[in-house]
C-alpha positions in Angstrom: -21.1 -19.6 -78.7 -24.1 -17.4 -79.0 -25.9 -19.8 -76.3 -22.8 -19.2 -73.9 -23.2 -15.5 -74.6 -27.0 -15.4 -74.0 -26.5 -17.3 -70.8 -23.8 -15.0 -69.1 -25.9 -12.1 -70.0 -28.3 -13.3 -67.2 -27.4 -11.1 -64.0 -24.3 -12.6 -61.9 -26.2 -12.8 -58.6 -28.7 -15.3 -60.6 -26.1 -17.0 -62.2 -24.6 -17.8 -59.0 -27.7 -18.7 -57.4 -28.5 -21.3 -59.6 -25.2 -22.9 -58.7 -26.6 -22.6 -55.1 -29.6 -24.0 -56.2 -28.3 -27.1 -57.7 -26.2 -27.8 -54.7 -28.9 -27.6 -52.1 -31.2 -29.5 -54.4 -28.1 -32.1 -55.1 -27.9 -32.7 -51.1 -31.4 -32.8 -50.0 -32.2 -35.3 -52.8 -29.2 -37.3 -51.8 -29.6 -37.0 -48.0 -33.0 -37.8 -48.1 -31.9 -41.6 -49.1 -31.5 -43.9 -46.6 -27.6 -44.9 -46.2 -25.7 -45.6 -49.1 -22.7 -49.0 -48.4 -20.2 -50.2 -50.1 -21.4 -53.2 -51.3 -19.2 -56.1 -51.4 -19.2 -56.3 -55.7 -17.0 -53.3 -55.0 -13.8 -54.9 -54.1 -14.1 -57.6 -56.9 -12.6 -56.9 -60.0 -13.1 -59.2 -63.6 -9.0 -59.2 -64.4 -7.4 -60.7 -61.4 -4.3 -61.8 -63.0 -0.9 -62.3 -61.7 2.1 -61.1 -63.8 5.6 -60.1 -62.9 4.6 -61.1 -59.8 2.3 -58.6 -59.4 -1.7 -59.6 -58.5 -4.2 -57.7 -59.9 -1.5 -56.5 -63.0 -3.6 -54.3 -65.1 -5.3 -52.3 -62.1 -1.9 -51.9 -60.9 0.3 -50.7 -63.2 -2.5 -48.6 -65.1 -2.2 -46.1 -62.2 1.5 -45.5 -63.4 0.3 -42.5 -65.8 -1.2 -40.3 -62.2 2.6 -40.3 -61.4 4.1 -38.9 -64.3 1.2 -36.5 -65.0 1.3 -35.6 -61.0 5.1 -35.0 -61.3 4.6 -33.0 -64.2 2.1 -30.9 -62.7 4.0 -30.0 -59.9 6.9 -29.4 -61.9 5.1 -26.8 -63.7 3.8 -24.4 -61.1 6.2 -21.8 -61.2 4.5 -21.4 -64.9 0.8 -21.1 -63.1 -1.0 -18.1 -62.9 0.3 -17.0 -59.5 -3.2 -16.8 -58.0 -4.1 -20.4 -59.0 -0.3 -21.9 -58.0 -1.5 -23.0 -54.2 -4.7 -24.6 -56.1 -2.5 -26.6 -58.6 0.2 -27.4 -56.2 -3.1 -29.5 -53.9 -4.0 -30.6 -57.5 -1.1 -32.0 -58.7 -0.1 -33.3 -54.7 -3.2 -35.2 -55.0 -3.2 -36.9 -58.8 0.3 -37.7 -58.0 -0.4 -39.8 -54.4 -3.8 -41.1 -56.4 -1.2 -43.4 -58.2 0.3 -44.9 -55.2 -2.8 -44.7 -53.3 -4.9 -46.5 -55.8 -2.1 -48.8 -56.8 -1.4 -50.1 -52.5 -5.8 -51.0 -53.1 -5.6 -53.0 -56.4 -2.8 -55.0 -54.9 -5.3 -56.4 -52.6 -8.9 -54.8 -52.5 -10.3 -54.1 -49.3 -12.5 -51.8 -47.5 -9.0 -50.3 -45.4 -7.0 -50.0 -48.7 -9.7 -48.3 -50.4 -9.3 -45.1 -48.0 -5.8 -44.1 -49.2 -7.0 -44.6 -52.6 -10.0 -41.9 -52.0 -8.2 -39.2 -50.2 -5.8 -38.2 -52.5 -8.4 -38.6 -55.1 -11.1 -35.9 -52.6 -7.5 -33.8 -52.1 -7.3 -33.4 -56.2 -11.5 -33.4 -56.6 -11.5 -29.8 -54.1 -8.3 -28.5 -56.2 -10.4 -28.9 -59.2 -13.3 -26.9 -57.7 -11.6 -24.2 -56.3 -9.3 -23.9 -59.5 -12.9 -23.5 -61.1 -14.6 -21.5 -58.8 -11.6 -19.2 -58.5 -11.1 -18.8 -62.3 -15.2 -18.0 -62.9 -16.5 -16.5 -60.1 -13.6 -14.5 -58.0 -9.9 -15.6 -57.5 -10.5 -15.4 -53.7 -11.5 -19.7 -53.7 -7.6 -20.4 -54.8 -6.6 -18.7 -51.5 -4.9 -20.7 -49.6 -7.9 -20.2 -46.7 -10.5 -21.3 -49.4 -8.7 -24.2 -50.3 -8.0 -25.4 -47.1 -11.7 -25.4 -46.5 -12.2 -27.3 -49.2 -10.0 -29.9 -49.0 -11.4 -30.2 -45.6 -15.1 -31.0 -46.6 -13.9 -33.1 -49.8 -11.2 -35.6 -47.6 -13.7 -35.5 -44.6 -16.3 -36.7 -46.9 -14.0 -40.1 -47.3 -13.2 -40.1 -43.7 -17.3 -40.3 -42.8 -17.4 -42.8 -45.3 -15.0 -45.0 -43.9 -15.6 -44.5 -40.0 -19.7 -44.9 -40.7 -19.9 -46.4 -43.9 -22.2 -44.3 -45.4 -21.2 -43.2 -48.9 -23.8 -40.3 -49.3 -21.4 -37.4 -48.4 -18.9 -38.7 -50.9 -20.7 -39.1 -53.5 -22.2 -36.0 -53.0 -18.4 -34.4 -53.4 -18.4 -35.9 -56.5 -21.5 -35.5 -58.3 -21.9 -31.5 -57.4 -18.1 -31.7 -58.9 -19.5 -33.2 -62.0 -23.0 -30.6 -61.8 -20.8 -27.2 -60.7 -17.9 -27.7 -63.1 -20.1 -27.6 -66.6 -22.5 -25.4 -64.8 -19.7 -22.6 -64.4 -18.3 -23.5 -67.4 -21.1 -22.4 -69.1 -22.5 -19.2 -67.1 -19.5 -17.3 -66.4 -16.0 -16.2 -69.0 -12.5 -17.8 -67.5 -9.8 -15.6 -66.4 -7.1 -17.8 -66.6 -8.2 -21.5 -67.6 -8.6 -22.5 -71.2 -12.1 -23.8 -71.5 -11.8 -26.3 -73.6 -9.3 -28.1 -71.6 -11.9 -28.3 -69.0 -14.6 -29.3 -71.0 -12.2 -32.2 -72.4 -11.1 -33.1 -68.5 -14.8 -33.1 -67.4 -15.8 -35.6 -70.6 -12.8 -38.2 -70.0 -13.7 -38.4 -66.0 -17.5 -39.3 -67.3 -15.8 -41.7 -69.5 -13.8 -43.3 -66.7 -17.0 -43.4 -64.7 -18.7 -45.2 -67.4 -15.5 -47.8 -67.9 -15.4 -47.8 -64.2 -19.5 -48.8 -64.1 -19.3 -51.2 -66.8 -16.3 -53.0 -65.3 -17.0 -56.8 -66.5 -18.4 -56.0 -69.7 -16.0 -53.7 -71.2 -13.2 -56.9 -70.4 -15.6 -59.1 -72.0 -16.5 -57.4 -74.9 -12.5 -56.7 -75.2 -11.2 -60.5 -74.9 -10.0 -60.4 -71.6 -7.0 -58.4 -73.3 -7.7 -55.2 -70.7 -10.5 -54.4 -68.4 -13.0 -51.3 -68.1 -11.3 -50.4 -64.2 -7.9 -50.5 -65.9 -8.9 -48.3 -68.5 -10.8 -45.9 -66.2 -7.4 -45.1 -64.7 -5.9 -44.6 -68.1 -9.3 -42.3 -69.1 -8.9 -40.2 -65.5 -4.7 -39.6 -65.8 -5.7 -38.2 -69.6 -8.5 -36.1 -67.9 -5.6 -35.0 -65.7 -3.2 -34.2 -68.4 -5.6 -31.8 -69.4 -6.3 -30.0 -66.6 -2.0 -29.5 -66.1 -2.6 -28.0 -69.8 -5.6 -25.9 -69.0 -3.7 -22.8 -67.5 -0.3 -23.4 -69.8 -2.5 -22.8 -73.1 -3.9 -20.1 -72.0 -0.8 -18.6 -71.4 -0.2 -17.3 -75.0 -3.9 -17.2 -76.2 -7.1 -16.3 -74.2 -9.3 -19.1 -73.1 -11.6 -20.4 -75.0 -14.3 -18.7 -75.7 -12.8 -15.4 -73.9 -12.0 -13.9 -77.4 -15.6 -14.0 -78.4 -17.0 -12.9 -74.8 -14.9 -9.3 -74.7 -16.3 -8.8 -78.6 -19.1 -7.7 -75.7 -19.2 -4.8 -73.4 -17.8 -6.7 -70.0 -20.5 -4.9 -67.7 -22.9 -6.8 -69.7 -21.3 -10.1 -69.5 -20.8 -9.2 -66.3 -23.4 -7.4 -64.2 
């Protein structure tokens, strides 16, 4: 806690420009690669099993829990912060059309399937980093104007993917995601957003990453009970679980952390 409160004594406008920073250094190291495809490995999977009828079971049905945590999202609004609602609805709109999205590609992987499995996942990524911007920096990113914007560059970055096949732009959506959230996390006090929810949604995505990366080996080393892609779903719909609890705890308690920040005069946490 004392490093938190050393870093958001730094000045604001240096605070924010090292977010800057780290985005234009993100894109002009990633843009200075040549073309990034989707190799072919992509679309095979270790656990191709049939069951119930169903090809590709595990990878399937695992998608199940971005339903009922989407549904539950959206069900929830009303009890949102009204300044974040328009944010949480995209949010919520997008975990909940990940499942049937990512469920239509594991039936049968292809380059055309994979599409509707990344925009509604881009649609829920931009949610996630206007919900962040607007809760540490100023509300104004959960406007609906902001948002829009966002969700614009985030889903366009899958449609430039799949019209040229380049894969730079998205990642690049997702790895400042994965860079700006912790960054923000740690420079600037939430309003609204219980920190530690965040912090606990931001380590189960790197987990799913990791299960999604290590793919063959996790169902290997598991006994061909389950494999790592089916458990990345399972890691992400947990990460989402705590993002729909983020703003709820911090309806009766401030977030974490907040307690400790106002034991500080605000213009210093917040010049």
């Amino acid at each position: 806690m004392a490093i938190l409160l050393r870093l958001r004594l730094v000045p604001r406008p240096w605070r924010i420009a090292v977010l800057l920073a780290v985005a234009c250094a993100s894109a002009a190291l990633l843009f200075a690669l040549p073309p990034i495809r989707q190799g072919p490995r992509y679309y095979l999977f270790p656990d191709q099993r049939t069951i119930l009828g169903i090809p590709y079971f595990w990878n399937v049905v695992s998608n199940l829990p971005f339903a009922v945590v989407g549904a539950i999202g959206l069900v929830a609004i009303a009890a949102r912060p009204a300044p974040l609602r328009p944010a949480f609805a995209a949010l919520f709109a997008g975990v909940f059309l990940t499942a049937f999205g990512s469920a239509w590609y594991h039936l049968s992987p292809s380059a055309g399937r994979l599409l509707f499995d990344r925009l509604p996942m881009t649609l829920a990524f931009a949610a996630v980093f206007a919900l962040t911007l607007a809760d540490r920096i100023a509300p104004r990113f959960a406007a609906p104007r902001w948002l829009a914007a966002l969700i614009a560059a985030a889903t366009g970055s899958a449609l430039l993917w799949y019209s040229t096949g380049d894969l730079r732009p998205y990642a690049f959506v997702q790895g400042y995601l994965l860079l700006a959230v912790p960054l923000m996390l740690a420079l600037f006090p939430g309003r609204h957003l219980d920190g530690s929810h965040l912090a606990a949604a931001l380590a189960l995505y790197l987990c799913a990453k990791v299960l999604e990366r290590y793919d063959d080996q996790f169902y290997d080393a598991l006994g061909h009970l389950i494999s790592g892609h089916a458990l990345k779903h399972l890691a992400a719909a947990w990460a989402c679980w705590h993002l729909h609890r983020a703003s709820l705890a911090s309806a009766g308690a401030p977030a974490y952390g907040l307690a400790h920040e106002r034991q500080a005069p605000l213009h210093h946490l917040e010049r």
